[in-house]
C-alpha positions as a printed NumPy array, in Angstrom:
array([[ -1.621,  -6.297,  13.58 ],
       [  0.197,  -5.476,  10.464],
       [ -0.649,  -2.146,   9.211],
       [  1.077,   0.092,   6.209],
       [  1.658,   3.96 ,   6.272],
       [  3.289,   7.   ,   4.538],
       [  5.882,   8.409,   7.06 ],
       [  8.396,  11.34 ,   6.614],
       [ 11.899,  11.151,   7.645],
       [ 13.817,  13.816,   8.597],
       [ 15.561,  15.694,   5.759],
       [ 19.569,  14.18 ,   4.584],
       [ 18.343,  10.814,   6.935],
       [ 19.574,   7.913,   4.972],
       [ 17.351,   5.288,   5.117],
       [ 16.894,   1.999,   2.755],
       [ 14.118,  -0.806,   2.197],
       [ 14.18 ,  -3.439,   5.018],
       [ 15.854,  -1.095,   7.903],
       [ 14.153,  -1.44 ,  11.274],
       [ 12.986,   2.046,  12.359],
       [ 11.043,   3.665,  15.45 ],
       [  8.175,   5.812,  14.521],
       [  5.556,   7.898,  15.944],
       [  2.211,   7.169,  14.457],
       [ -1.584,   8.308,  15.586],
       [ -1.158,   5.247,  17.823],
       [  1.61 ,   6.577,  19.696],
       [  5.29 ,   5.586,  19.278],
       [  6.178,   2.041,  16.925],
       [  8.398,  -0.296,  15.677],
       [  8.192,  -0.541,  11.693],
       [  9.972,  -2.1  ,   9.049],
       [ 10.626,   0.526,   5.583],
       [  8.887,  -1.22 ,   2.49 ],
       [  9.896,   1.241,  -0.41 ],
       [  9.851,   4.888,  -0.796],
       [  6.689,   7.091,  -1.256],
       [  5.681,   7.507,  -4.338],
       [  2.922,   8.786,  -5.953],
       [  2.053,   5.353,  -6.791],
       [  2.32 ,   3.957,  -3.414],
       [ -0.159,   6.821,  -2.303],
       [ -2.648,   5.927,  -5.184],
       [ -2.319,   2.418,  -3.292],
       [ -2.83 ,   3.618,   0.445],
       [ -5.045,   6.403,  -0.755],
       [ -8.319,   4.624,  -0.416],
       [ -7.513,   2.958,   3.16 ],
       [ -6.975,   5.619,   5.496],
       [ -3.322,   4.46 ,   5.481],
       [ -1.685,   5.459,   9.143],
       [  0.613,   8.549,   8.751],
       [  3.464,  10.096,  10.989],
       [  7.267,  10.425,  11.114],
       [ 10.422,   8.298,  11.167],
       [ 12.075,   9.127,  14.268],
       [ 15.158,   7.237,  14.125],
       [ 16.906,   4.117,  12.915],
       [ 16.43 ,   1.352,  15.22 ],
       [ 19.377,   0.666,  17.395],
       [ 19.949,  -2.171,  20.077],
       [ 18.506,  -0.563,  23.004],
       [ 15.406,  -0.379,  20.495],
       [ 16.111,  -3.95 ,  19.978],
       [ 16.287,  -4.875,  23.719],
       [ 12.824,  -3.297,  23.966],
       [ 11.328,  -4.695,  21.085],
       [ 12.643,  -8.538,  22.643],
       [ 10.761,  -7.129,  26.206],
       [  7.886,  -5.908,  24.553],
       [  7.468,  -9.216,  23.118],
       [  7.752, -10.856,  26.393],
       [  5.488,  -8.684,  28.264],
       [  2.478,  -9.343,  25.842],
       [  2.547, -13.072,  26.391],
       [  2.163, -12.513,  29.896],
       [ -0.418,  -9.542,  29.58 ],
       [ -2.198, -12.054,  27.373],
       [ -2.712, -15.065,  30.202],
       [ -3.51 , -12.488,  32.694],
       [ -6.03 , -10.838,  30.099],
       [ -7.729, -14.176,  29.076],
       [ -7.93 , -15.163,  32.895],
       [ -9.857, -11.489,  33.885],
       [-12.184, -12.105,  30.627],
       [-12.902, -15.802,  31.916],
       [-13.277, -14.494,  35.903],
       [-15.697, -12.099,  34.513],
       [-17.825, -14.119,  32.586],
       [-17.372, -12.181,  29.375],
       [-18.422, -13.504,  26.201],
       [-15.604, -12.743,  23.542],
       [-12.904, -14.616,  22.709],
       [ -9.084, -13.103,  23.174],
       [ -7.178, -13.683,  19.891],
       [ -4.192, -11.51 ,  20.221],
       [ -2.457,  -8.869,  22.15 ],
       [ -0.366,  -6.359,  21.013],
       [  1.766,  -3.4  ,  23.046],
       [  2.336,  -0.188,  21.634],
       [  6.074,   0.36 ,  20.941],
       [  6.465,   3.035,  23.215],
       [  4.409,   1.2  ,  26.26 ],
       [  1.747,   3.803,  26.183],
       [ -1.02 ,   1.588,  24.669],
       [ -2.235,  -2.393,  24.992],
       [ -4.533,  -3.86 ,  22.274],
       [ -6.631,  -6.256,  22.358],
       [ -7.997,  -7.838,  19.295],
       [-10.891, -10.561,  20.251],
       [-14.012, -12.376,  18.318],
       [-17.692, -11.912,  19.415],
       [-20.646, -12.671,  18.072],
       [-22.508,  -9.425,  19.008],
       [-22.01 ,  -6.426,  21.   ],
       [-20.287,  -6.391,  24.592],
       [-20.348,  -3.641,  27.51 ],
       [-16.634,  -4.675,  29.02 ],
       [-16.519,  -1.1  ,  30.46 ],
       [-15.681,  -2.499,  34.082],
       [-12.927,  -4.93 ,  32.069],
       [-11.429,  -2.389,  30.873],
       [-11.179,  -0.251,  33.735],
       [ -9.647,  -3.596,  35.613],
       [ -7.261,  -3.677,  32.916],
       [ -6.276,  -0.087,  32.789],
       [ -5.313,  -0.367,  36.606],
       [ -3.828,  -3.702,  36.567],
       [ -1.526,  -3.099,  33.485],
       [ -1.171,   0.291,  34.164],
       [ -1.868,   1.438,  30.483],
       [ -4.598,   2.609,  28.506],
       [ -6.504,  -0.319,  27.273],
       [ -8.085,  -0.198,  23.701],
       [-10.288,  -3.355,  22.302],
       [-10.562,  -4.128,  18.7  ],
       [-13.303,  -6.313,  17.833],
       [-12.378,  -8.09 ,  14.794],
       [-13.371, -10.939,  12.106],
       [-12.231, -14.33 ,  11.303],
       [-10.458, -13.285,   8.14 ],
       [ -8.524, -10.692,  10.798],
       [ -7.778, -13.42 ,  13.303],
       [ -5.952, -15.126,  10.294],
       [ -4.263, -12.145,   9.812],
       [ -2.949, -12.025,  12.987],
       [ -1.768, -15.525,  13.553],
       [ -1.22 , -17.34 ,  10.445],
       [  1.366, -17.63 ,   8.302],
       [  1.86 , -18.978,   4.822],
       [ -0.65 , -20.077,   2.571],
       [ -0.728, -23.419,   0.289],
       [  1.223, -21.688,  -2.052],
       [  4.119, -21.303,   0.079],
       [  4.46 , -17.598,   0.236],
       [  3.351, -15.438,   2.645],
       [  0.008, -14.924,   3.622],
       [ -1.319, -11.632,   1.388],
       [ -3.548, -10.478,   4.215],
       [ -0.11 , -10.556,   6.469],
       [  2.333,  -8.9  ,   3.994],
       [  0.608,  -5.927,   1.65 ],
       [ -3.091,  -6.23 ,   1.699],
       [ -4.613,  -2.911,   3.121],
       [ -8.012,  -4.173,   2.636],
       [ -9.803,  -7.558,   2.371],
       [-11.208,  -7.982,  -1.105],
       [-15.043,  -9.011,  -1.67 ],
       [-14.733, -12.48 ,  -2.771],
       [-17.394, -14.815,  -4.423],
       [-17.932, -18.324,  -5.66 ],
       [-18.662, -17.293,  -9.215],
       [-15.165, -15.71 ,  -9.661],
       [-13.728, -19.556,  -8.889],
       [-16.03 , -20.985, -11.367],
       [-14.815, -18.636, -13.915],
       [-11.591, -19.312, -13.506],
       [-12.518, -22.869, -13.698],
       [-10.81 , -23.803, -10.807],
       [-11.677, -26.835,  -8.688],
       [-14.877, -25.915,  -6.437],
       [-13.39 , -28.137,  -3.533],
       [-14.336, -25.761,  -0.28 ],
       [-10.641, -27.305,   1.116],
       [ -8.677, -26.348,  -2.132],
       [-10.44 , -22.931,  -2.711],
       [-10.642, -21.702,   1.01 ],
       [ -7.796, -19.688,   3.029],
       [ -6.336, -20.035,   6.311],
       [ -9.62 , -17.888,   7.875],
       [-11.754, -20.744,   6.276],
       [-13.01 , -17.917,   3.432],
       [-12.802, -17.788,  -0.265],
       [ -8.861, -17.311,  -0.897],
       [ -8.535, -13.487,  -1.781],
       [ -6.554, -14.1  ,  -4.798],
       [ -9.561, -15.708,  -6.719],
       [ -9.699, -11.789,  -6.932],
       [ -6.547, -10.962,  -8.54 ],
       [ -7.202, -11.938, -12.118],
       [-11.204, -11.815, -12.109],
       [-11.088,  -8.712, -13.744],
       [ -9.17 ,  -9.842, -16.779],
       [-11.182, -13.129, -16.903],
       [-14.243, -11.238, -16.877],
       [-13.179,  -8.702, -19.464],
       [-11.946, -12.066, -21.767],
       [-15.846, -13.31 , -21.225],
       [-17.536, -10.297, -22.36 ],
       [-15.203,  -9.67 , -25.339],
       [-15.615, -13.529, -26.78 ],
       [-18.715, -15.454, -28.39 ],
       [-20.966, -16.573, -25.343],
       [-21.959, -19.794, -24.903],
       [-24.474, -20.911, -26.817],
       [-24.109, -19.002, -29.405],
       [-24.647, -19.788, -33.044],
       [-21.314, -18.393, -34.992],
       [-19.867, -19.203, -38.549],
       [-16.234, -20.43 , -38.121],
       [-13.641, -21.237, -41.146],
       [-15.059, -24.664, -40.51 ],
       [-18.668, -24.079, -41.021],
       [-21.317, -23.135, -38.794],
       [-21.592, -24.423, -35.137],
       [-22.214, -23.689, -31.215],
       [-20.011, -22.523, -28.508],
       [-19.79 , -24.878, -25.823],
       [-16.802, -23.678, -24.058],
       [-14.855, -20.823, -23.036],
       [-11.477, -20.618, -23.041],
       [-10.159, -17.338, -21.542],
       [ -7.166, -16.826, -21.14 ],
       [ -6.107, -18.468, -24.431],
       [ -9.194, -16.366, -26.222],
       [-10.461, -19.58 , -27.736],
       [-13.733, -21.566, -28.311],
       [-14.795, -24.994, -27.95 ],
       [-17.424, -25.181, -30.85 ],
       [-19.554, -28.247, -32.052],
       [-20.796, -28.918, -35.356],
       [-23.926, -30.406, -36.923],
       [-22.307, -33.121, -37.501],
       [-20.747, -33.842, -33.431],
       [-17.23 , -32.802, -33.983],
       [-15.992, -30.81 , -31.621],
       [-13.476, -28.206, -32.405],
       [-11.214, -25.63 , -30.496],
       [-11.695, -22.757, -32.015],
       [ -9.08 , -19.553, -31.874],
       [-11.042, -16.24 , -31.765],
       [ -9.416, -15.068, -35.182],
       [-10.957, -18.224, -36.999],
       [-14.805, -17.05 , -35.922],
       [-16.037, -15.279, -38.896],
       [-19.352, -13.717, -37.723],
       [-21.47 , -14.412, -34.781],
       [-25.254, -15.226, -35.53 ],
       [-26.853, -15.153, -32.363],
       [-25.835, -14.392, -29.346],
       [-28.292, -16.866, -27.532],
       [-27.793, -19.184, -24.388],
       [-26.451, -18.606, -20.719],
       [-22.848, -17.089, -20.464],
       [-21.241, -19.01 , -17.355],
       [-22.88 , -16.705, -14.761],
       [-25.686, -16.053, -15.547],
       [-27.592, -18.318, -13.04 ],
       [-25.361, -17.515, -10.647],
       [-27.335, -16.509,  -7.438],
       [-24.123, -16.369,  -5.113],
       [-23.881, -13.128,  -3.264],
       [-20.193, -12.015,  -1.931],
       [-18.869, -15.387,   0.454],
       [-16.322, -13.443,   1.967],
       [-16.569,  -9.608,   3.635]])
């Protein structure tokens, strides 16, 4: 599983963004890949994750390179023999991933379950048969697409995969706010949630709504008096009508007063907890 950190390197080391390096972590010794320098404003990002810590060891070389290739050949087979001593034993979970420590002193195992599991006598199996200690990460759909997917419909990079630390809260009214289409295909990620960048701009959205007319309200425009029926945020304008039907977009600057502040604003009968956690 991807996972970011603030690592020191040893002093007069020259090291640049994108070089391969081996590091020790508190999960024993990995293979990383440098992002940017530490700033302070990369550890107001980490800060509130428990980001993993440790030291740059070296540049990676090609016997690192060699291992890295073996490493990657050993989990695929650790994995079938895994998945076959989970289905011998009758355990209910469902293997998603495997990962080996760098350094060969640690296998992962990252699997889906619907409630709690006692695989002590797994694990001791395990321990013996792979000859390494054995640690088991129970994790959520969301995580599983972490793990194995890719890009998402936008073509980029999945954000879970490349420099989320943690998975946003995500709800159905911050779509309809946005106005974008409520199509569960269109609006959902690879894990089959809420996309986690309906996030990204709620807060400006909802900082646009609270600052501009609500609808239903009764304002006096440089056209006369009227009602909002619309919101639009971004653009800070109003769709108002007017006793007689017309309809007019309305900037912000041409609403003289507002008389009452009556009616729903978009939300407000929105019931919908949090759909993803």
């Amino acid at each position: 599983m991807r996972l970011l950190g603030d690592f020191e390197a040893r002093r007069g080391t020259v090291i640049r963004r994108g070089d391969e390096v081996i590091v020790r972590s508190e999960r024993g010794v990995e293979w990383g890949t440098v992002l940017c320098p530490a700033t302070e404003r990369t550890g107001e990002y980490l800060g509130n994750t428990r980001p993993n810590t440790g030291r740059i060891l070296r540049i990676a070389n090609s016997d690192d390179r060699r291992t890295r290739s073996e490493t990657a050949e050993n989990e695929k087979q650790y994995f079938t023999r895994a998945a076959a001593m989970i289905s011998e034993r009758l355990v209910k979970m469902q293997l998603i991933d495997i990962e080996q420590i760098f350094g060969g002193e640690r296998l992962i195992l990252y699997y889906l379950s619907e409630g709690r599991i006692d695989f002590r006598e797994l694990v001791k199996g395990m321990a013996r048969d792979f000859n390494m200690r054995i640690e088991m990460r129970q994790i959520g759909i969301r995580d599983e697409a972490k793990l194995l997917a890719d890009y998402g419909d936008c073509g980029k990079p999945l954000c879970c995969n490349t420099h989320l630390q943690e998975m946003p809260a995500v709800s159905m009214k911050m779509a309809k706010l946005q106005k974008a289409t409520l199509d569960p295909n269109k609006i959902s990620g690879r894990c089959g949630r809420l996309k986690c960048c309906l996030r990204y701009e709620y807060d400006t959205y909802e900082q646009h709504r609270r600052e501009l007319p609500p609808i239903g309200a009764t304002v006096i425009t440089k056209n006369g008096q009227g009602r909002v029926i619309s919101q639009e945020l971004l653009a800070r304008k109003l769709v108002v009508v007017f006793g007689d039907g017309r309809r007019v977009m309305t900037a912000e600057n041409d609403i003289v007063t507002v008389i009452s502040r009556g009616g729903k604003t978009p939300q407000a009968d929105d019931a919908e907890g949090d759909e993803n956690s």
